[in-house]
VOFIZA-974258 format. One record per residue (C-alpha): residue number from 1; x, y, z. Coordinates in Angstrom, 3 decimals, always signed. Last residue first. Layout:
<sites>
{site NUM,{X,Y,Z}}
...
</sites>
This chain:
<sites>
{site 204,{+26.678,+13.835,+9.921}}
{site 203,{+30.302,+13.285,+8.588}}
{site 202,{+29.830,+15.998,+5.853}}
{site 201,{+29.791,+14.041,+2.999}}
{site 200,{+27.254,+11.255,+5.033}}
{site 199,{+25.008,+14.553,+5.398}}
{site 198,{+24.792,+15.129,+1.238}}
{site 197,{+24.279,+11.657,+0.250}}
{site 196,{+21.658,+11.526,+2.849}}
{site 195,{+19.897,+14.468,+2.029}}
{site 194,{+20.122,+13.593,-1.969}}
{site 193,{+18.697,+10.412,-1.332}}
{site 192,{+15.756,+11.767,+0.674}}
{site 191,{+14.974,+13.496,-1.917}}
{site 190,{+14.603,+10.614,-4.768}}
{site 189,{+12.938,+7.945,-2.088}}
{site 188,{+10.442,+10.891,-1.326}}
{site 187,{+9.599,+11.459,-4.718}}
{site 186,{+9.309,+8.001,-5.454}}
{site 185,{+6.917,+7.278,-2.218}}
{site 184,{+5.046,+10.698,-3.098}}
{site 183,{+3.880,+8.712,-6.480}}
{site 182,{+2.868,+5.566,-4.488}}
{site 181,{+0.776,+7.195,-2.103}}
{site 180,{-0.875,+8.867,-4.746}}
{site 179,{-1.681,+6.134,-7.144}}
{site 178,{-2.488,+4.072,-3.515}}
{site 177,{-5.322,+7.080,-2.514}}
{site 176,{-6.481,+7.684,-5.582}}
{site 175,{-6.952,+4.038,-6.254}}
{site 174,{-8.631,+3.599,-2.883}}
{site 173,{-11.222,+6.380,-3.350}}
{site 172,{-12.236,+5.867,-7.141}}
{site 171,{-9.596,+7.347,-10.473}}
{site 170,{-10.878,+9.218,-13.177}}
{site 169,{-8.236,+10.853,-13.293}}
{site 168,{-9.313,+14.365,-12.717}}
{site 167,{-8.367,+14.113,-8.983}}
{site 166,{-4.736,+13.810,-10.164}}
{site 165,{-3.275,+16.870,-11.444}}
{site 164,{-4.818,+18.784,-8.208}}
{site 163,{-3.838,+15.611,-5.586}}
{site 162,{-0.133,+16.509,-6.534}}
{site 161,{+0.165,+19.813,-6.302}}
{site 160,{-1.346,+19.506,-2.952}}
{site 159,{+0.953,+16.384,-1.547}}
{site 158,{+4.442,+18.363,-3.090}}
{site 157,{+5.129,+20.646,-0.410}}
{site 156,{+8.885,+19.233,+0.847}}
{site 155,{+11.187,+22.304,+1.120}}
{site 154,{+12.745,+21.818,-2.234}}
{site 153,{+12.514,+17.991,-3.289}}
{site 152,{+8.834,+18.193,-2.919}}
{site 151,{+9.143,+21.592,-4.796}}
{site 150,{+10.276,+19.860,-7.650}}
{site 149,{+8.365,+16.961,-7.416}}
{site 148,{+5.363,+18.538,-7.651}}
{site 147,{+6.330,+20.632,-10.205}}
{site 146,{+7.732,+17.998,-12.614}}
{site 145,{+5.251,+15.206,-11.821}}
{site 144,{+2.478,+17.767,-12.959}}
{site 143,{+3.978,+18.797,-16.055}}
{site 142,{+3.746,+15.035,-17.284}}
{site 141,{+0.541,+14.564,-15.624}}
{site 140,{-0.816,+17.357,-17.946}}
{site 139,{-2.741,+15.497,-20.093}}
{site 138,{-4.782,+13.994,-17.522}}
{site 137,{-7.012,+17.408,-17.564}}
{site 136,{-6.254,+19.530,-14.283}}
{site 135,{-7.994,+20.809,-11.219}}
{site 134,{-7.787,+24.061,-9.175}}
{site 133,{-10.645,+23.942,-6.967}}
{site 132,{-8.916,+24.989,-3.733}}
{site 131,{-6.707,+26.516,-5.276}}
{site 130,{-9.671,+29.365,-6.774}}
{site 129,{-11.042,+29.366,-3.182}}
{site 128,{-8.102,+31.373,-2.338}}
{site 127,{-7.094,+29.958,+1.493}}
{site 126,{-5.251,+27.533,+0.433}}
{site 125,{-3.007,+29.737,-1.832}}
{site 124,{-2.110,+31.746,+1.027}}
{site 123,{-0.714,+28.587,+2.732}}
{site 122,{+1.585,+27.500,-0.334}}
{site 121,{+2.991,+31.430,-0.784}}
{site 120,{+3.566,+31.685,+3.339}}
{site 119,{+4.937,+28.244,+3.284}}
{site 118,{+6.607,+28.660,-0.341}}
{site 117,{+8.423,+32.668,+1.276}}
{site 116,{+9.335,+30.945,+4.677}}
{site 115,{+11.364,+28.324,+3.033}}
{site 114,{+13.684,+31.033,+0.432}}
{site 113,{+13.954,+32.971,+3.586}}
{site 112,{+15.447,+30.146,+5.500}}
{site 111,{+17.345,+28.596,+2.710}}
{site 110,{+19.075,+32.354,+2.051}}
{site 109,{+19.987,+32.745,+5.844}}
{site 108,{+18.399,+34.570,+8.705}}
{site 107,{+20.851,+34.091,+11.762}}
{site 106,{+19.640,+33.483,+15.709}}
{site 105,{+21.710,+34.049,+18.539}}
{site 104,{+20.287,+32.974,+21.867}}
{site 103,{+20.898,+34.444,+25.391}}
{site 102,{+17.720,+37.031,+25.525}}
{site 101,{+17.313,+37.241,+21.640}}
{site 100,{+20.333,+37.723,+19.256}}
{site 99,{+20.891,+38.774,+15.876}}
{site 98,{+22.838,+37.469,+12.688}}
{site 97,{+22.204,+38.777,+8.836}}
{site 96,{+22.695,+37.224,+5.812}}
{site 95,{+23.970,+33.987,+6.662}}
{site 94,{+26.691,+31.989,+4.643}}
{site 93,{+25.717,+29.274,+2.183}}
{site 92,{+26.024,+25.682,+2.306}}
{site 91,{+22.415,+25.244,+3.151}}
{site 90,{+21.354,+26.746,-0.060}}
{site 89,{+23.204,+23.959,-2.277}}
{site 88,{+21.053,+21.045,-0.008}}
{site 87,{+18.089,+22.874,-0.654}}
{site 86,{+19.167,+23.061,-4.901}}
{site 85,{+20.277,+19.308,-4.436}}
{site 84,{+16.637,+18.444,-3.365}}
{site 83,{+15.228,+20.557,-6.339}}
{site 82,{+16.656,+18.821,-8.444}}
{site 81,{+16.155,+15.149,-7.237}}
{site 80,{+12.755,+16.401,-7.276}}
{site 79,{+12.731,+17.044,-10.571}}
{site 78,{+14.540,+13.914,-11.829}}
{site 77,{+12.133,+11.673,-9.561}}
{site 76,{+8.916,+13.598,-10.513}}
{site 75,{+9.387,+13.056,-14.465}}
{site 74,{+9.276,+9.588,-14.235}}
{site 73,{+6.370,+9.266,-11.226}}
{site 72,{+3.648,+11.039,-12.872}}
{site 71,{+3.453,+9.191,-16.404}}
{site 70,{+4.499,+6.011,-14.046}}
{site 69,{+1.954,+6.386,-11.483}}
{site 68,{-0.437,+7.446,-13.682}}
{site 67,{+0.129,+3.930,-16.068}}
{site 66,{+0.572,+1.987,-12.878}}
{site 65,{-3.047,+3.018,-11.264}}
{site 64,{-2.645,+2.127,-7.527}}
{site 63,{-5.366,-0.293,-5.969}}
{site 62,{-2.374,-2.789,-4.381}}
{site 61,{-0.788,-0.340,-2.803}}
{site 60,{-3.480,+0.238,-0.107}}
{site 59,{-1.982,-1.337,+3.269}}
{site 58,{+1.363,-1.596,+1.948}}
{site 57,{+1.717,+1.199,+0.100}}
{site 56,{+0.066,+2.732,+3.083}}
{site 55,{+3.275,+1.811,+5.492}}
{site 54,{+5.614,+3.076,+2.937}}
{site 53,{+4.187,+6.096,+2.668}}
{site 52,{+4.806,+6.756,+6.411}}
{site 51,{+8.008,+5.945,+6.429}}
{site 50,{+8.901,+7.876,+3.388}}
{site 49,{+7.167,+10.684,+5.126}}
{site 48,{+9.460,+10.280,+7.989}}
{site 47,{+12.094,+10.270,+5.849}}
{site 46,{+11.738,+13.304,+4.091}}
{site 45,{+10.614,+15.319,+7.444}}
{site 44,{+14.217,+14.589,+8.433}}
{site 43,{+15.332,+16.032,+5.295}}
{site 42,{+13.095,+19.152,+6.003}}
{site 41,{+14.565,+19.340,+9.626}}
{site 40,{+18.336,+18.621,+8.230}}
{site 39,{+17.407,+22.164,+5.803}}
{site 38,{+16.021,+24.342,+8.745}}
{site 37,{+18.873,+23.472,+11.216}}
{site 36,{+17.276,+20.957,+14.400}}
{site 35,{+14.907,+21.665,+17.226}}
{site 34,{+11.944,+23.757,+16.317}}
{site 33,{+12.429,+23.348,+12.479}}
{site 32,{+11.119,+19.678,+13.382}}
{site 31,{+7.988,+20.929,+14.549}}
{site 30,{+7.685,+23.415,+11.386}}
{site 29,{+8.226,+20.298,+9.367}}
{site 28,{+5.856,+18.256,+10.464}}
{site 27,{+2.251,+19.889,+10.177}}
{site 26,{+3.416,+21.069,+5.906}}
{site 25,{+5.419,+17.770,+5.621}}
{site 24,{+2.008,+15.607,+6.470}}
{site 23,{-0.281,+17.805,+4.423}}
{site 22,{-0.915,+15.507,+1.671}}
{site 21,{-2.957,+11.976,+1.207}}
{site 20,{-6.109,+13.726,+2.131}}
{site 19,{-6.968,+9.659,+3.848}}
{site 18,{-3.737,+9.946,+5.797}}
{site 17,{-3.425,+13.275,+6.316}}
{site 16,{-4.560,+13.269,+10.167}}
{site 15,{-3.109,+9.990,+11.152}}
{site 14,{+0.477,+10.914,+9.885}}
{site 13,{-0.159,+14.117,+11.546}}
{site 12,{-0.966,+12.529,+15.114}}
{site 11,{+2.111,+10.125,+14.606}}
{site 10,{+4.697,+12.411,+13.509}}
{site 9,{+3.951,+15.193,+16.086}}
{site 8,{+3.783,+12.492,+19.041}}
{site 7,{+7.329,+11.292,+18.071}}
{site 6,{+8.597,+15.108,+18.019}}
{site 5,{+6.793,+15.778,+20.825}}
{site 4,{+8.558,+12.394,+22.488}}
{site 3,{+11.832,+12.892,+21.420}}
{site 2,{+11.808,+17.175,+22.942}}
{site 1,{+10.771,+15.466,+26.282}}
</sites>
């Protein structure tokens, strides 16, 4: 039963944010949180979304724009590689405070905290119509590929920033679409490296 809601989750949300191009980690995640450790449930997330992006880069890959995915891309990879080792650094450490409920124990850790502070910051932010028409010049890809990956890496919200440095591109529909698609495939390939490095370590 808990396979198929998790299979039904990933479908139904990968059809939902598939022309937004973002929003598939933020539906996700919280399902996988429901039945595996906070950090494996955001790596897990990490390769369904590579899944998923790979599937539209090769229905729409063809319209990206090379030049933004590149100027995007580069400094997205190191940056989310950063802040994918940071999540995998949290999980190592030791909780801060243990309770139980009924029969089950529960423990509030650093990388649980630190998670529940960007979804409550990231969903507050929707909800200011100043986000919501936050936009920036094409000069700032560079700074854009760092935050987005960055917290893409770090608990996975990287679709938003994303679609903000590039809807002033310039760019139609299906280019949008594919130059996006294309730029959360890189992050995701970076990230989920780090996850799997990490879990082979440990023998998972």
């Amino acid at each position: 039963m808990e396979i198929l809601l998790i299979c039904l989750a990933a479908f139904f949300a990968s059809l939902l944010t598939f022309f937004s191009g973002f929003g598939l980690g933020t539906i996700l995640m919280p399902v996988f949180a429901l039945f595996f450790p906070l950090e494996m449930a955001i790596a897990l997330t990490g390769v369904v979304h590579l899944l998923n992006n790979l599937f539209k880069m090769y229905l729409v890959g063809k319209e990206a724009n090379w030049r933004i995915v590149i100027q995007f891309g580069a400094p997205a990879i190191v940056s989310a590689l950063i802040g994918a080792w940071i999540l995998m650094s949290f999980s190592e450490t030791t909780a801060w405070y243990t309770y139980t409920l009924g029969a089950k124990e529960f423990m509030i850790t650093p990388i649980k905290v630190m998670i529940a502070i960007l979804m409550f910051a990231f969903a507050f932010l929707e909800l200011l119509p100043f986000f919501k028409k936050l936009e920036f010049d094409e000069n700032k890809l560079f700074f854009g590929g760092i935050i987005s990956g960055f917290f893409g890496g770090l608990s996975g919200h990287q679709g938003a920033l994303r679609s903000a440095f590039l809807i002033k591109c310039g760019l139609n529909k299906e280019s949008f679409i594919a130059t996006g698609v294309m730029i959360s495939s890189v992050i995701d390939i970076s990230r989920v490296s780090v996850y799997f490095t990490k879990y082979s370590s440990m023998g998972i």
